[in-house]
C-alpha positions in Angstrom: -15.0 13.8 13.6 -13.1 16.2 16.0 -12.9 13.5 18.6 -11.7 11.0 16.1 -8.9 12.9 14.9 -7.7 13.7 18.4 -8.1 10.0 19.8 -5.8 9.5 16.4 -3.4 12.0 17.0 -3.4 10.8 20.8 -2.3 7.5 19.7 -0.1 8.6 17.3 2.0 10.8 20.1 1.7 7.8 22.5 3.4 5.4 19.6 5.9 7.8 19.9 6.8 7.8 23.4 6.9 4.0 22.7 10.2 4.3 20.9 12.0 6.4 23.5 10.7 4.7 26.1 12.1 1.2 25.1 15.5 2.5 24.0 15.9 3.4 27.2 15.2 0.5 28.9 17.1 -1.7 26.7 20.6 -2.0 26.3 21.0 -3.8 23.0 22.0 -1.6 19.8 18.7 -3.4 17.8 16.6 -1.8 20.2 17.5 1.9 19.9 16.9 1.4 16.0 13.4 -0.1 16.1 9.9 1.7 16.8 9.6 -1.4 19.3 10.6 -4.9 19.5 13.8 -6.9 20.0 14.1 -8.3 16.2 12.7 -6.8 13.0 12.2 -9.4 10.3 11.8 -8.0 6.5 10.1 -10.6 4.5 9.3 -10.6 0.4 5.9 -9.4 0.5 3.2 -8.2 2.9 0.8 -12.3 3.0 4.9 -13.2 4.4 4.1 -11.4 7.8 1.2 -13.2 8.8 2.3 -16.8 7.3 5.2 -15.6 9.6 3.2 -15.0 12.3 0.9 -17.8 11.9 3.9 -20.2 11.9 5.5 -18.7 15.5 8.6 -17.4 13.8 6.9 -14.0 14.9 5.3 -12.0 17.3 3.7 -9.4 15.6 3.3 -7.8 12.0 3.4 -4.4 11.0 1.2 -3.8 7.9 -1.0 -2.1 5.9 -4.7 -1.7 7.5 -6.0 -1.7 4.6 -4.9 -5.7 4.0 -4.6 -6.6 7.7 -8.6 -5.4 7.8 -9.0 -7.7 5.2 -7.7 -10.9 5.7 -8.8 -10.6 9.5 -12.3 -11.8 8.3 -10.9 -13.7 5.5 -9.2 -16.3 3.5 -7.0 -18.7 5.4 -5.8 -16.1 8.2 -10.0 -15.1 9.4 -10.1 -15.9 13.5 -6.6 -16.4 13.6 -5.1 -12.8 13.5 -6.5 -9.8 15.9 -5.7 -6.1 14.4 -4.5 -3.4 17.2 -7.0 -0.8 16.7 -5.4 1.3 19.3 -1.9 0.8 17.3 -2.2 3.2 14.4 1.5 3.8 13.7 1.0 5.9 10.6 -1.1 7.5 9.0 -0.7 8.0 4.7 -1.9 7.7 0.6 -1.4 5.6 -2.2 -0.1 6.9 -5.0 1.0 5.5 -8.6 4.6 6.0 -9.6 5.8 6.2 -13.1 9.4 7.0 -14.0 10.8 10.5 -12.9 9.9 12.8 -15.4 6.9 10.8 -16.8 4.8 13.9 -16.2 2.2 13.6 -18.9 1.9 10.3 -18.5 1.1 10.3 -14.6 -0.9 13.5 -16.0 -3.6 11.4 -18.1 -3.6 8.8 -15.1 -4.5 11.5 -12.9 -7.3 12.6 -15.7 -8.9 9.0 -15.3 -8.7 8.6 -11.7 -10.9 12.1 -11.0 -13.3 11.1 -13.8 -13.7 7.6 -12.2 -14.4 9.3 -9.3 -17.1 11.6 -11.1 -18.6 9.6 -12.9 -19.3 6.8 -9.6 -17.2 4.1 -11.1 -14.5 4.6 -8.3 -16.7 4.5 -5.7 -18.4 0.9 -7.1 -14.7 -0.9 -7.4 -14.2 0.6 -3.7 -17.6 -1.0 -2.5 -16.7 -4.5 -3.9 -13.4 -4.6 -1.8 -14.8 -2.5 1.3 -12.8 0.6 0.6 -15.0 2.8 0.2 -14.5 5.2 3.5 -10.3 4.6 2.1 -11.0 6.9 -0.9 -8.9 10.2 -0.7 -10.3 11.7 -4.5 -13.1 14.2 -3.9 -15.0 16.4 -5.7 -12.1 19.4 -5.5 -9.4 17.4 -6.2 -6.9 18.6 -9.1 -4.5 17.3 -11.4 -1.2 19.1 -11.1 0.3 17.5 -14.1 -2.9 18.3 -16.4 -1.0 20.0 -19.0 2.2 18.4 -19.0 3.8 18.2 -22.4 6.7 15.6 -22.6 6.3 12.9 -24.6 5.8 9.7 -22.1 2.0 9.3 -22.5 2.7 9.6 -26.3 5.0 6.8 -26.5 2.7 4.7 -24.9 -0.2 5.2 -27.2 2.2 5.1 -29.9 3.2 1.3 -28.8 2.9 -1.1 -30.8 -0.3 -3.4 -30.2 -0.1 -7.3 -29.9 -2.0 -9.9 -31.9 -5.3 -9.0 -30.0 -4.9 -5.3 -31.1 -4.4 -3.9 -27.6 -1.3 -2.3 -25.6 -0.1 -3.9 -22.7 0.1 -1.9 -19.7 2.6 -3.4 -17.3 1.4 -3.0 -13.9 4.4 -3.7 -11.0 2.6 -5.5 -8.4 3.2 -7.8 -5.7 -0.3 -10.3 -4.2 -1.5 -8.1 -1.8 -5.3 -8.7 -0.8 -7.7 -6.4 -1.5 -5.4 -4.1 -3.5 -4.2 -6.7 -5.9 -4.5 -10.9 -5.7 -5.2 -14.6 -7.8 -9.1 -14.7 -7.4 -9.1 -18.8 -6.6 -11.7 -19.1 -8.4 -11.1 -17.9 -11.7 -6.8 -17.9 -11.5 -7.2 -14.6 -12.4 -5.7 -11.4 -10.9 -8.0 -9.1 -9.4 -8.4 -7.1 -6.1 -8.9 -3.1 -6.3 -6.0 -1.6 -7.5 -6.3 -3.9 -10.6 -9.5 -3.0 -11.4 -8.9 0.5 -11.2 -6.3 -0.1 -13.1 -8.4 -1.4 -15.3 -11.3 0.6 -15.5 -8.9 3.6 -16.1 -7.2 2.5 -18.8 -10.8 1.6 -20.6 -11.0 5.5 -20.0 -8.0 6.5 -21.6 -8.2 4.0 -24.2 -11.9 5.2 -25.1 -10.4 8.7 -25.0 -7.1 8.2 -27.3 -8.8 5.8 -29.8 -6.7 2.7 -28.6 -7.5 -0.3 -26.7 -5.7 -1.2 -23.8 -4.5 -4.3 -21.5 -3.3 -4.4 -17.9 -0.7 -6.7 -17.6 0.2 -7.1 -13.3 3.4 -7.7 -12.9 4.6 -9.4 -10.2 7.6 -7.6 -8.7 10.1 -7.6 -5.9 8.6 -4.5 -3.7 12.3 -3.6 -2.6 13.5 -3.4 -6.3 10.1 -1.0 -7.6 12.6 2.0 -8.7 14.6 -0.1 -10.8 12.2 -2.0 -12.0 11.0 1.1 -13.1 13.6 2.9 -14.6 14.5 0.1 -16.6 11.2 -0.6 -18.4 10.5 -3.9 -16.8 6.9 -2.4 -16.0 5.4 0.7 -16.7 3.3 1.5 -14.0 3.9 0.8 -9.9 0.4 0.4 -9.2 -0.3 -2.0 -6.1 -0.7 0.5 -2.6 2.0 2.2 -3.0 2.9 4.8 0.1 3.9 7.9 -0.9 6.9 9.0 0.9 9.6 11.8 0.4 12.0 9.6 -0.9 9.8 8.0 -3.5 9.1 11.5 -4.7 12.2 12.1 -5.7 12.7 8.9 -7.4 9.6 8.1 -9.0 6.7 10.9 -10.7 3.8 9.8 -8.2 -0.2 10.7 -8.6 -2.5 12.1 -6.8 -3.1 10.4 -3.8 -6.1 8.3 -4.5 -6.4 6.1 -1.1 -6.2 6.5 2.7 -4.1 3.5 4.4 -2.2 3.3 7.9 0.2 1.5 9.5 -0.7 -1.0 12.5 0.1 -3.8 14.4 -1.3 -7.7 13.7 -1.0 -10.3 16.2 -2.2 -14.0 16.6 -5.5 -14.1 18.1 -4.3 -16.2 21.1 -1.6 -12.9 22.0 -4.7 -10.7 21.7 -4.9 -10.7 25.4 -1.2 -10.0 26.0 -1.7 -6.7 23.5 -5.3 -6.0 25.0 -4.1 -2.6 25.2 -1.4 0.2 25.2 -0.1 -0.4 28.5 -0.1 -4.2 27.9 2.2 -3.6 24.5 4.3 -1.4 25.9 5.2 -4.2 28.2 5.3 -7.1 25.7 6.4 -6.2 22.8 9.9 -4.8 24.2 10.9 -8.6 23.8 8.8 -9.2 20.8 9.8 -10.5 16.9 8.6 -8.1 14.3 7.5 -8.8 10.8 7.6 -6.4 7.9 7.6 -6.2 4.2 11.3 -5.1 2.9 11.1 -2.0 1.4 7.5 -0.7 2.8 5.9 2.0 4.4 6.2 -0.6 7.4 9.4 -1.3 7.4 10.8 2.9 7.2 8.0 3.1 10.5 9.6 0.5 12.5 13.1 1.4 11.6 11.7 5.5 12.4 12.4 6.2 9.0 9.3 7.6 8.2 
């Protein structure tokens, strides 16, 4: 485990030199204000970057491991993207965001994500998506909001119920494979974060003598925060980074899932990005693709 987190922390540092080392050997403005690369491209959602990169109109796409991983092996993109192992650009968590100030209510989410994680049932969800080594909750983990006492997590049981005698739960969310996506064959949502979601909400519901129902949302990623603090959706729940800035807009759980930042290219480039010294030497002159508004995007701009 020792080794591991040195190679990690070795890459990291090398990443790092990346930046300083290409805005030094290129002239343009663009250059000095990217992580690398001669172009950044900030696209709707994170499926954009690769029907970007599968298209040509990029070179390589910054995202989450957690969904680059996943569509490597498949869907529609398996055998036509490579992941840079050797390119981890962050590491960071997931967390759930709920209106600033919405401390009871992040409070009881954070009660039904430790008991999930108890009881097994987190663990199972994980399994069906291959995320169970990405699970951050552990046996010591503690809810810092366990005895808030504003009234947010009231008002929602107090909601009124529709027809079917349940409370919709507004989940923001954008399609995001494994962490939230249309199964095609039921034209359902599912993916892990919704059934979390889900089971949690079965939890509290059991708990508070109410039934609820998780509505995802789908939501421009770049807009979350006012999405939020209007009341368009309750809950940001879709692998959401938790970053300094967020925490001072949002009230965030505990961090329930590991994720990092790295590098996708076609599997035809994977040669040209073999390795570190090969992509410090191509992708000086490369097209980069990111969500707008992700952990992704504040990495390649050095904003995180």
């Amino acid at each position: 485990m020792k080794k591991k987190i040195f190679a990690l922390v070795l890459v990291v540092a090398l990443v790092a030199s990346v930046a300083v080392g290409l805005a030094a050997c290129n002239d343009e403005e663009a250059a000095s204000e990217l992580l690398f690369g001669k172009e950044l491209i900030a696209l709707t959602a994170q499926i954009d970057t690769l029907t970007e990169l599968d298209k040509g109109g990029a070179d390589i796409a910054v995202m989450d491991s957690v969904m680059a991983g996943w569509y490597a092996v498949r869907g529609d993109y398996a055998g036509k993207i490579k992941v840079l192992d050797y390119m981890v650009l962050s590491e960071e968590y997931y967390g759930i965001g709920v209106k600033s100030g919405n401390y009871a209510l992040i409070g009881k989410i954070n009660e039904a994500l430790i008991e999930l994680y108890n009881n097994g049932t987190m663990e199972d969800i994980a399994a069906d998506f291959g995320l169970e080594n990405e699970i951050s909750i552990n046996a010591a983990t503690e809810n810092p909001y366990a005895s808030a006492t504003d009234n947010s997590w009231n008002e929602l049981v107090g909601r009124r119920p529709g027809d079917d005698g349940a409370i919709t739960v507004r989940l923001g969310i954008t399609t995001f494979a494994p962490i939230a996506y249309i199964d095609p064959e039921t034209n359902a949502f599912t993916g892990y974060d919704i059934e979390l979601a889900r089971a949690a909400f079965a939890y509290l519901g059991e708990q508070a003598g109410v039934t609820f129902k998780v509505e995802p949302v789908i939501i421009d990623w770049n807009q979350k925060v006012p999405q939020i603090e209007t009341g368009s959706v309750d809950i940001i729940w879709n692998g959401m980074t938790i970053t300094p800035q967020l925490e001072k807009e949002l009230t965030i759980s505990i961090p329930y899932l590991a994720n990092k930042q790295t590098c996708v290219v076609r599997a035809g480039d994977q040669e040209k990005y073999a390795d570190l010294a090969a992509f410090l030497k191509n992708s000086r002159n490369a097209i980069v693709a990111v969500e707008s508004g992700s952990a992704g995007d504040l990495v390649m701009r050095m904003e995180l």
